[in-house]
LUMNU-447840 format. One record per residue: residue in three letters; x, y negated, z of N, C-alpha, C, O in turn. Coordinates in pm, whole numbers, padded with zeros to 5 digits, always signed. Example, Ala and Ser with C-alpha at 12.3 -4.5 7.8 and 13.67 -1.06 7.14 Angstrom:
// residues 2
ala+01319+00569+00780+01230+00450+00780+01320+00330+00780+01424+00332+00846/ser+01285+00225+00708+01367+00106+00714+01290-00003+00787+01341-00114+00804/
***
This chain:
// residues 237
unk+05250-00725-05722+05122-00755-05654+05122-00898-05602+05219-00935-05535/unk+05010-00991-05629+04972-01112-05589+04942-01088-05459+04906-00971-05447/unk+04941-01176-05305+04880-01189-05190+04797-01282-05209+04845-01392-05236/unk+04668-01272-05203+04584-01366-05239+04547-01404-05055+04508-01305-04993/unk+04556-01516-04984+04515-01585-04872+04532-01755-04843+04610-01823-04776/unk+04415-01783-04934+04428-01930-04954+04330-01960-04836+04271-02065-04864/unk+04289-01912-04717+04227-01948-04611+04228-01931-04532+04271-01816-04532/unk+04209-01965-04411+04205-01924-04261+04166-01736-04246+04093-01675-04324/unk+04219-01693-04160+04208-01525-04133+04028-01520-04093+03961-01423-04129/unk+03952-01658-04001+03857-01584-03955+03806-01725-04063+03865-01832-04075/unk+03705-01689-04118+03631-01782-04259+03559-01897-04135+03517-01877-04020/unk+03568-02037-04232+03512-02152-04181+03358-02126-04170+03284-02174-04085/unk+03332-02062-04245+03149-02055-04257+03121-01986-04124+03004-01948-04117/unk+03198-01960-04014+03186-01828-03910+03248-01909-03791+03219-01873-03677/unk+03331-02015-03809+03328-02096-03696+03237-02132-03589+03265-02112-03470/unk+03113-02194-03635+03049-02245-03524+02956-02115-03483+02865-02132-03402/unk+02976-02010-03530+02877-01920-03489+02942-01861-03396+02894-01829-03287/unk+03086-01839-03442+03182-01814-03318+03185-01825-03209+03199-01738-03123/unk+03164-02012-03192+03216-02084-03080+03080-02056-02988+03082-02040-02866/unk+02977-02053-03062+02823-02045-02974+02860-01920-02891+02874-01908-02769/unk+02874-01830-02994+02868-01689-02913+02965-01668-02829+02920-01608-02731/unk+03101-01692-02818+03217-01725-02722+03142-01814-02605+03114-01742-02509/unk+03110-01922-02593+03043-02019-02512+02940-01928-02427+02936-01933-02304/unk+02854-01842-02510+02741-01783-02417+02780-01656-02344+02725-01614-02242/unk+02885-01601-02409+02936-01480-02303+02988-01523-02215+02954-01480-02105/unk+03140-01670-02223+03155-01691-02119+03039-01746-01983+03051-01723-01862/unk+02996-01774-02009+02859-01803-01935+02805-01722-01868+02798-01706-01746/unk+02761-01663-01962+02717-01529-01885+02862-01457-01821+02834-01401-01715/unk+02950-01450-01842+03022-01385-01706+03029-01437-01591+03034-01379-01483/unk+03029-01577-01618+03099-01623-01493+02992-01631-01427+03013-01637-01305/unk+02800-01635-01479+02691-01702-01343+02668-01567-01355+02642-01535-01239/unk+02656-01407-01462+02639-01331-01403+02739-01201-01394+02758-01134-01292/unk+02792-01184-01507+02890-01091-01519+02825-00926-01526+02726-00887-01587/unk+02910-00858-01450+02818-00676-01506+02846-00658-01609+02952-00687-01664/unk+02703-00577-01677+02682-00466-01797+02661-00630-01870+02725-00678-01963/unk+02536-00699-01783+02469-00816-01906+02598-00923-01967+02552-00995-02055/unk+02721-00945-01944+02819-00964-01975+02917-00932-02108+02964-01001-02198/unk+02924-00779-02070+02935-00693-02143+02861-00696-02251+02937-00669-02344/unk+02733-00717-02297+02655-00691-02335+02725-00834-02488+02758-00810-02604/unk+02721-00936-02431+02763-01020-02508+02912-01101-02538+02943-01203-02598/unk+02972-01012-02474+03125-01020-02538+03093-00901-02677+03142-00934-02785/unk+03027-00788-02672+03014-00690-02796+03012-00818-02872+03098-00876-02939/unk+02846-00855-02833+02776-00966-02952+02904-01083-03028+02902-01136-03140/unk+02992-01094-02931+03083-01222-02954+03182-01130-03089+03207-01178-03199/unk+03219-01005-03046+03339-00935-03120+03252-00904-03261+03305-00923-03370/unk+03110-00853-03249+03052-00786-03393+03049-00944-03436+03135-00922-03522/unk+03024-01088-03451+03011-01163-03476+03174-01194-03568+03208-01198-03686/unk+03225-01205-03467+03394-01247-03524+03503-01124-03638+03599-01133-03714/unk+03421-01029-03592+03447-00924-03727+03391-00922-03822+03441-00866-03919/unk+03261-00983-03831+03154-01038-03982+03253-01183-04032+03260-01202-04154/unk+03306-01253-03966+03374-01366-04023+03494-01320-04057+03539-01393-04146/unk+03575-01225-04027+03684-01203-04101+03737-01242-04275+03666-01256-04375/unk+03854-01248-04264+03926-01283-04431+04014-01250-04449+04091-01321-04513/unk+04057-01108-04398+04200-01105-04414+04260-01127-04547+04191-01143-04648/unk+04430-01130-04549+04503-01160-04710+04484-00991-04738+04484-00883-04678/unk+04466-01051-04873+04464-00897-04949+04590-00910-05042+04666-01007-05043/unk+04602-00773-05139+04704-00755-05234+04613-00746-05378+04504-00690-05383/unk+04660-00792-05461+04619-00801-05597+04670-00766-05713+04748-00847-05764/unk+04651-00675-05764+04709-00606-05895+04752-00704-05994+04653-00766-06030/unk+04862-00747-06057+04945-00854-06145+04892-00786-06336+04936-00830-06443/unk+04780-00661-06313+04747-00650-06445+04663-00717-06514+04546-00726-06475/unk+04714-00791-06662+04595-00912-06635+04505-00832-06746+04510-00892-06854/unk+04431-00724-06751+04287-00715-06824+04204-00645-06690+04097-00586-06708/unk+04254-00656-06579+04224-00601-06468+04093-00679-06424+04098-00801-06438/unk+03978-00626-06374+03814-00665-06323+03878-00643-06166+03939-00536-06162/unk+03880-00696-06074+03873-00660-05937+03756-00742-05838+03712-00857-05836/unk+03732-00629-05764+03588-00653-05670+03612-00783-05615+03710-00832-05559/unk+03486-00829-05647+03452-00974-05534+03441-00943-05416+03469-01022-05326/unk+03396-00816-05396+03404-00814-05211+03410-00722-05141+03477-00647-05212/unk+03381-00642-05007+03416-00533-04975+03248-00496-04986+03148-00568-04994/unk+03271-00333-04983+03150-00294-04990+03124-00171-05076+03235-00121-05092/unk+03027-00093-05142+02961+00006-05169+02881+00014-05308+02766-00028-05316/unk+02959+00079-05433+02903+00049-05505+02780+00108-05545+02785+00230-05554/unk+02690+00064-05568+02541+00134-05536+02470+00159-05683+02362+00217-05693/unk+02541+00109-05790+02429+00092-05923+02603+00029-06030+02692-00054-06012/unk+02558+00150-06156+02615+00106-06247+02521+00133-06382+02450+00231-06408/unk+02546+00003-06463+02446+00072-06578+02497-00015-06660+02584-00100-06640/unk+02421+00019-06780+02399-00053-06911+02251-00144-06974+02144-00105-07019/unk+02313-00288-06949+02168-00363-06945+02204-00511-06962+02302-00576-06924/unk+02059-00555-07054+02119-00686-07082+02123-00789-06973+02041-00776-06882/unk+02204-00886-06970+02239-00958-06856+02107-01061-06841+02077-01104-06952/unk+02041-01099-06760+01974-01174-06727+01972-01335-06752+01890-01425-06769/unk+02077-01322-06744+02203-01471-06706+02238-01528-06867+02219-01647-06891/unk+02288-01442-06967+02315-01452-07050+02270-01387-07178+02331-01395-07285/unk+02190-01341-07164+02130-01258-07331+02206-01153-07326+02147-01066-07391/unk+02324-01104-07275+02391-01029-07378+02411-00892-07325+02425-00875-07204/unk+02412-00809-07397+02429-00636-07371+02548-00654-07310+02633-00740-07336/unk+02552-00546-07205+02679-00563-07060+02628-00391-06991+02540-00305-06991/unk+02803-00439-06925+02784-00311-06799+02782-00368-06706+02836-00478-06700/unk+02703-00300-06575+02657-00400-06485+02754-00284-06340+02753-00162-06324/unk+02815-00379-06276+02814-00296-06176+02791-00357-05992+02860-00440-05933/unk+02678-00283-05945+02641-00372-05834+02693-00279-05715+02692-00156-05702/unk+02743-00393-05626+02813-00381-05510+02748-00365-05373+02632-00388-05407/unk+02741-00340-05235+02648-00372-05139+02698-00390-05046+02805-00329-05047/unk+02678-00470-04913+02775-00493-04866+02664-00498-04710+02547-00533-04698/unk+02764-00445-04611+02667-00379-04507+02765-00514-04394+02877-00562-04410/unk+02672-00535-04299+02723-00624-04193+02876-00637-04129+02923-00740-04082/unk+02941-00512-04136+03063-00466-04107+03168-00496-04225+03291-00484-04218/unk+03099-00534-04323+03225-00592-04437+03228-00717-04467+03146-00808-04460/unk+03382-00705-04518+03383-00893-04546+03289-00966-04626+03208-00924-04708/unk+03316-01090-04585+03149-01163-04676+03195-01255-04763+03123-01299-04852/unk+03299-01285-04748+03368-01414-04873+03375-01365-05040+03434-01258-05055/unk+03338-01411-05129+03330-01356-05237+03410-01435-05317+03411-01558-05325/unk+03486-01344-05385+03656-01400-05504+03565-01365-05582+03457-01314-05554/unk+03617-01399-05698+03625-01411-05855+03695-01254-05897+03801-01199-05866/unk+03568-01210-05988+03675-01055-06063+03747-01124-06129+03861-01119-06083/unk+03737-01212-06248+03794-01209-06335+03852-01369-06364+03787-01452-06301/unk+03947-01419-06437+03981-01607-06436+03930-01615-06549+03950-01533-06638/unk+03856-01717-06559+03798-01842-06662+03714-01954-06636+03667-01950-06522/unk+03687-02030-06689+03603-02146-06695+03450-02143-06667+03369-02094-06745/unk+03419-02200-06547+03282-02152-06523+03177-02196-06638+03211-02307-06680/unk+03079-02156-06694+03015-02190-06777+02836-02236-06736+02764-02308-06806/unk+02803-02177-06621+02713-02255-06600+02718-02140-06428+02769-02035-06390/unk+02621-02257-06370+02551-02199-06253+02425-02194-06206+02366-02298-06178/unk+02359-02054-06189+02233-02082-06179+02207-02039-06066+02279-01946-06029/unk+02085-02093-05959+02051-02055-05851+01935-02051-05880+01877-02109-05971/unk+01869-01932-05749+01700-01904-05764+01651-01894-05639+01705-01830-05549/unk+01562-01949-05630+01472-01884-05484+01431-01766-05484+01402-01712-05591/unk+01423-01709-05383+01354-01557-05401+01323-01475-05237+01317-01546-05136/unk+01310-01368-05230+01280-01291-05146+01363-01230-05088+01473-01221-05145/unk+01346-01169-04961+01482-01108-04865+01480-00956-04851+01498-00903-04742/unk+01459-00891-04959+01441-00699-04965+01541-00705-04889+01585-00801-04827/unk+01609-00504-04900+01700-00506-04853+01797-00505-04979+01755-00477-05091/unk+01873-00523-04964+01998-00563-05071+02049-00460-05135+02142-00486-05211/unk+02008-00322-05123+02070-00194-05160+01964-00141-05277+01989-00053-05359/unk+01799-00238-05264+01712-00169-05358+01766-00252-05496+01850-00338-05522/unk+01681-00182-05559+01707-00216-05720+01631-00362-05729+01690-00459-05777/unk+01491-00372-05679+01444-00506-05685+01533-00616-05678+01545-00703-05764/unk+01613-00606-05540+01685-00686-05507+01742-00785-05582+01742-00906-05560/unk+01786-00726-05665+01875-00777-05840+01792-00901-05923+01849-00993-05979/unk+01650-00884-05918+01507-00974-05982+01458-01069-05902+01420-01181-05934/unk+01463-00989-05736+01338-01032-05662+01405-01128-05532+01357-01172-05427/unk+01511-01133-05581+01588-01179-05420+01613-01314-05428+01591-01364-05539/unk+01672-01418-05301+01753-01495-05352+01866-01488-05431+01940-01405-05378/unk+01911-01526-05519+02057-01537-05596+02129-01652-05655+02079-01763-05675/unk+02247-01619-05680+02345-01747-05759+02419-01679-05861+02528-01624-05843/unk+02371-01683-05947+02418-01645-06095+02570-01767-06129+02589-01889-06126/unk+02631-01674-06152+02828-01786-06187+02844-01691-06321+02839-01568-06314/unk+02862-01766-06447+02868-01705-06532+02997-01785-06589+02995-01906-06611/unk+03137-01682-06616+03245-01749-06633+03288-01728-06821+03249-01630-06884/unk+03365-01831-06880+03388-01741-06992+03591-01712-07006+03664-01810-07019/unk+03638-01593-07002+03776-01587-07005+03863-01629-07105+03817-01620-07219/unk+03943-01660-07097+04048-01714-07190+04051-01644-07338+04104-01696-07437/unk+03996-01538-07336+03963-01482-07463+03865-01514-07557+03859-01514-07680/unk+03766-01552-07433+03630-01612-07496+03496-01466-07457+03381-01459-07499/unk+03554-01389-07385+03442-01309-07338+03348-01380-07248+03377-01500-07239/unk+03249-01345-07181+03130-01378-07066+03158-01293-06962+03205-01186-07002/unk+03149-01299-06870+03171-01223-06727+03063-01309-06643+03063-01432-06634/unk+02992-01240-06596+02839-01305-06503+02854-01205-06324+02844-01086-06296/unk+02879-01316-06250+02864-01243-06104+02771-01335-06009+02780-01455-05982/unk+02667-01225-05966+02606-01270-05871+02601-01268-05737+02658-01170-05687/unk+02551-01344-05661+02565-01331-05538+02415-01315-05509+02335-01393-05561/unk+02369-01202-05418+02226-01211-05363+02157-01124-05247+02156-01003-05227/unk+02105-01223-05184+02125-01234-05079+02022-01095-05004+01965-01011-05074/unk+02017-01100-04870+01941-00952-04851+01873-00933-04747+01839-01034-04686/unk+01839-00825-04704+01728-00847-04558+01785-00903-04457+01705-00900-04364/unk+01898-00961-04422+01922-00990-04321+01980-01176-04364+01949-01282-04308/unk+02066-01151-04475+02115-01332-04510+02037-01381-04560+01961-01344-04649/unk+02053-01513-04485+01951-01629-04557+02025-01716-04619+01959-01784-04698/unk+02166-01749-04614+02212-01862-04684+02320-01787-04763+02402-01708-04715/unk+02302-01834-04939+02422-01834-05028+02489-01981-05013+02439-02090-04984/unk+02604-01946-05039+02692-02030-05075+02788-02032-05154+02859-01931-05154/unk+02823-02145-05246+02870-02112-05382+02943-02286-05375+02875-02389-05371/unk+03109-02279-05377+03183-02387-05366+03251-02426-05504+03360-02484-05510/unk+03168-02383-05629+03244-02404-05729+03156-02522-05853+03040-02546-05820/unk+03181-02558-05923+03072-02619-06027+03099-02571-06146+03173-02474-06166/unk+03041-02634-06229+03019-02625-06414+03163-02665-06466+03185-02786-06464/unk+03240-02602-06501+03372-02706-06573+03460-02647-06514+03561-02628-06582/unk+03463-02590-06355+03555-02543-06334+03650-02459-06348+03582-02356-06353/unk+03776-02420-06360+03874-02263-06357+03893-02213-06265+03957-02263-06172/unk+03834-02080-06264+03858-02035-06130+03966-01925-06209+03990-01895-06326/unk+04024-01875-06050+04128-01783-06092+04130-01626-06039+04121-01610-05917/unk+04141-01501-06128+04101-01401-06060+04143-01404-05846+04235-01411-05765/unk+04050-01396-05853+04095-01349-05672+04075-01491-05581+04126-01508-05470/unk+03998-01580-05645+04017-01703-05620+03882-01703-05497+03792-01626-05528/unk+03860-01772-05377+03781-01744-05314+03677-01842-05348+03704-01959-05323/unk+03565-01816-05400+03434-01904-05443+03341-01931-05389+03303-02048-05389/unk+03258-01815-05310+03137-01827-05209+03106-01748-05071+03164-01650-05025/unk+03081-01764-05059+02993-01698-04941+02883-01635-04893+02786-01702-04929/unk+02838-01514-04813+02686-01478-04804+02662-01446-04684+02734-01354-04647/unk+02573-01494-04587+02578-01465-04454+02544-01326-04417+02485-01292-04520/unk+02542-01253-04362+02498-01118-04230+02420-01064-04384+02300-01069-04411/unk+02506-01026-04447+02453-00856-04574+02395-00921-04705+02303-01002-04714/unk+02455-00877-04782+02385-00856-04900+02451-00814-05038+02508-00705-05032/unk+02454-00861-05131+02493-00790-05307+02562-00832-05364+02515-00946-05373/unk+02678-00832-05435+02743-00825-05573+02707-00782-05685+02717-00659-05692/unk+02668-00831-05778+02627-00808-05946+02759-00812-06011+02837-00904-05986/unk+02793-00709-06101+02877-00816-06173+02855-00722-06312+02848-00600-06314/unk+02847-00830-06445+02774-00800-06577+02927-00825-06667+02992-00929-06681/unk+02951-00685-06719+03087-00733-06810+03045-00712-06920+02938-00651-06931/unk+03125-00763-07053+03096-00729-07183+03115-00589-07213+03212-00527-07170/unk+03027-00538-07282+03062-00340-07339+03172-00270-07359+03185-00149-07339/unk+03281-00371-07413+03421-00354-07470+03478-00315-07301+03565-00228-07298/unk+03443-00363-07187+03506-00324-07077+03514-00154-07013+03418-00076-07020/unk+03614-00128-06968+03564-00001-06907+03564-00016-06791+03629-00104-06735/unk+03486+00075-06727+03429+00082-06572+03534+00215-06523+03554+00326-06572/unk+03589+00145-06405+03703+00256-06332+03653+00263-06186+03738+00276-06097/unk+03524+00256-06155+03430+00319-05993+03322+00385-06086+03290+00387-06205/unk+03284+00442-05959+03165+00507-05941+03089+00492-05875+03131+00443-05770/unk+02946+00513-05878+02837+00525-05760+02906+00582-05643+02987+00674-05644/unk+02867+00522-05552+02925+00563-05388+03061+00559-05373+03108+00647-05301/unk+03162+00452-05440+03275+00460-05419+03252+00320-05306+03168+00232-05291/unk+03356+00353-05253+03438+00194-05168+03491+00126-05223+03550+00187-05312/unk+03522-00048-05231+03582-00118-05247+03607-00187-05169+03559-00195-05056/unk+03703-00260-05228+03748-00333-05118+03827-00515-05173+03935-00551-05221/unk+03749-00557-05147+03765-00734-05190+03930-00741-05250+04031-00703-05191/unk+03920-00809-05401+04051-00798-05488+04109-00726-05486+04171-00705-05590/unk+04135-00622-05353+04227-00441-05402+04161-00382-05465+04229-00284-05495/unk+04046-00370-05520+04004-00259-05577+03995-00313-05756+03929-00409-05796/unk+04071-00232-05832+04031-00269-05957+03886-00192-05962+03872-00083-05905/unk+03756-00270-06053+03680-00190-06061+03620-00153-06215+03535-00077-06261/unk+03751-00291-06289+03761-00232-06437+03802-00254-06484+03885-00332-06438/unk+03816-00228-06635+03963-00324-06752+03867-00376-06835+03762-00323-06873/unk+03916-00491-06861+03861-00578-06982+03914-00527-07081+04032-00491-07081/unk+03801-00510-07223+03859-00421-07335+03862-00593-07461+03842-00710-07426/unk+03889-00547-07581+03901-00642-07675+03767-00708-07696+03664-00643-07678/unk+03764-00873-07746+03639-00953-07730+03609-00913-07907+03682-00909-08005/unk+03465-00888-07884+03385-00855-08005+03422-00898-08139+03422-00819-08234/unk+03456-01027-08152+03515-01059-08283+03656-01015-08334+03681-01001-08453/unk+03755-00994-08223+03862-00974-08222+03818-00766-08318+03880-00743-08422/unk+03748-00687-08280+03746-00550-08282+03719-00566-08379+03803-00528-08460/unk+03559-00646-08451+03547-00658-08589+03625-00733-08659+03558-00758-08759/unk+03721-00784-08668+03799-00813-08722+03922-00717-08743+03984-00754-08842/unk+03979-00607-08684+04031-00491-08685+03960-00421-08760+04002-00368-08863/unk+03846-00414-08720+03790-00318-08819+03808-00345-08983+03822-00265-09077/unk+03801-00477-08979+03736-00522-09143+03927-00521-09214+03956-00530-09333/unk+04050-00504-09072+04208-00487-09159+04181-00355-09228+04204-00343-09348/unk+04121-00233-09139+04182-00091-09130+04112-00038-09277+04163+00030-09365/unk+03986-00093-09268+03895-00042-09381+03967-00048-09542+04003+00064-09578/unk+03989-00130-09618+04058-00118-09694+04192-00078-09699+04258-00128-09790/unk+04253+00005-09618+04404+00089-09607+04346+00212-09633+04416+00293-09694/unk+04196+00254-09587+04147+00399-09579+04083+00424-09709+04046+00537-09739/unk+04069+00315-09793+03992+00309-09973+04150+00362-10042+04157+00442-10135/unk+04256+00304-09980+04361+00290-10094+04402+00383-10078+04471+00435-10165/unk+04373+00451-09946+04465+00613-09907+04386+00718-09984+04439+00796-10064/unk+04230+00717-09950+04170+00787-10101+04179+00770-10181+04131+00861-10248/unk+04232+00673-10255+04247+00662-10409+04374+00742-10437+04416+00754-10552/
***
């Protein structure tokens, strides 16, 4: 198992929100203190538990898909990718205020393009969400030469994506890439050849969770196919 923790335990994007909310409880204790005190040390702790990052453990299998983030898988299907033309299994993630928000990489390869969209703030659990929302489409291609497409998008409550990677780059499974403030979605679109190892309403949990295996890239299968076929002419003859 890999330890993947290439960052600080409480995420930089959660710093200054930190320090505000630390600053205003102390404040409030010291001119008033009580319940109204109380009231915003909670606010300070639910704040600093949305910024969390802890190190995780990472499975060393390399056809292994593992979750970009913690959260709830809400939608699996079969559908062409938006991002890329191409017939895929899609499996979308959801991620409620209480889970981590930093988003890794399922899978390592070369980013191939990045697309961002303006959009609308549903809640992140509907199906619209996926069309109608803000998003950042990262569409990687793996060392095999498959497509792997993950989105980030955003939801009734986040307003800012963030996405620290460009066009050209290698990212590496488990590699930490973006960010999404206070709730929202994981997409992630694999090629058909993959199999899916969750289910609707399972848990995950950011890089521990495998959530699938990468199967053989399309040319590679038809090309198997086109060895086996003439061994099965000569065995009838």
């Amino acid at each position: 198992m890999n330890r993947i923790y290439p960052h600080p335990f409480f995420a930089r994007e959660g710093w200054a929100f930190m320090g505000i909310a630390f600053v205003i409880a102390l404040l409030v204790q010291i001119f008033a203190g009580g319940f109204l005190a109380f009231i915003f040390w909670v606010l300070f702790i639910l704040v600093a538990q949305f910024f969390r990052d802890p190190a995780r453990e990472m499975t060393n299998e390399p056809k292994a898909v593992v979750a970009p983030v913690d959260g709830r898988v809400v939608k699996i299907e079969e559908t062409v990718c938006p991002y890329t033309g191409e017939q895929t299994k899609m499996i979308s993630i959801f991620m409620s205020i209480f889970n981590v928000h930093s988003q890794k990489a399922p899978v390592s390869g070369r980013i191939e393009k990045i697309e961002y969209f303006h959009g609308r703030y549903f809640n992140a659990a509907l199906d619209k969400a996926s069309e109608q929302n803000e998003r950042n489409a990262v569409t990687v291609v793996t060392e095999d030469g498959q497509r792997v497409c993950f989105v980030q998008i955003a939801g009734l409550v986040a307003r800012r994506i963030l996405c620290y990677r460009m066009v050209g780059d290698e990212l590496k499974r488990g590699e930490r890439y973006g960010f999404i403030r206070f709730g929202s979605r994981v997409d992630v679109y694999l090629p058909m050849s993959a199999q899916v190892l969750v289910s609707i309403g399972d848990k995950t949990t950011g890089v521990e969770t495998v959530i699938a295996r990468m199967g053989e890239p399309a040319d590679k299968q038809a090309g198997d196919g086109a060895q086996t076929e003439p061994a099965g002419q000569d065995q009838a003859a």
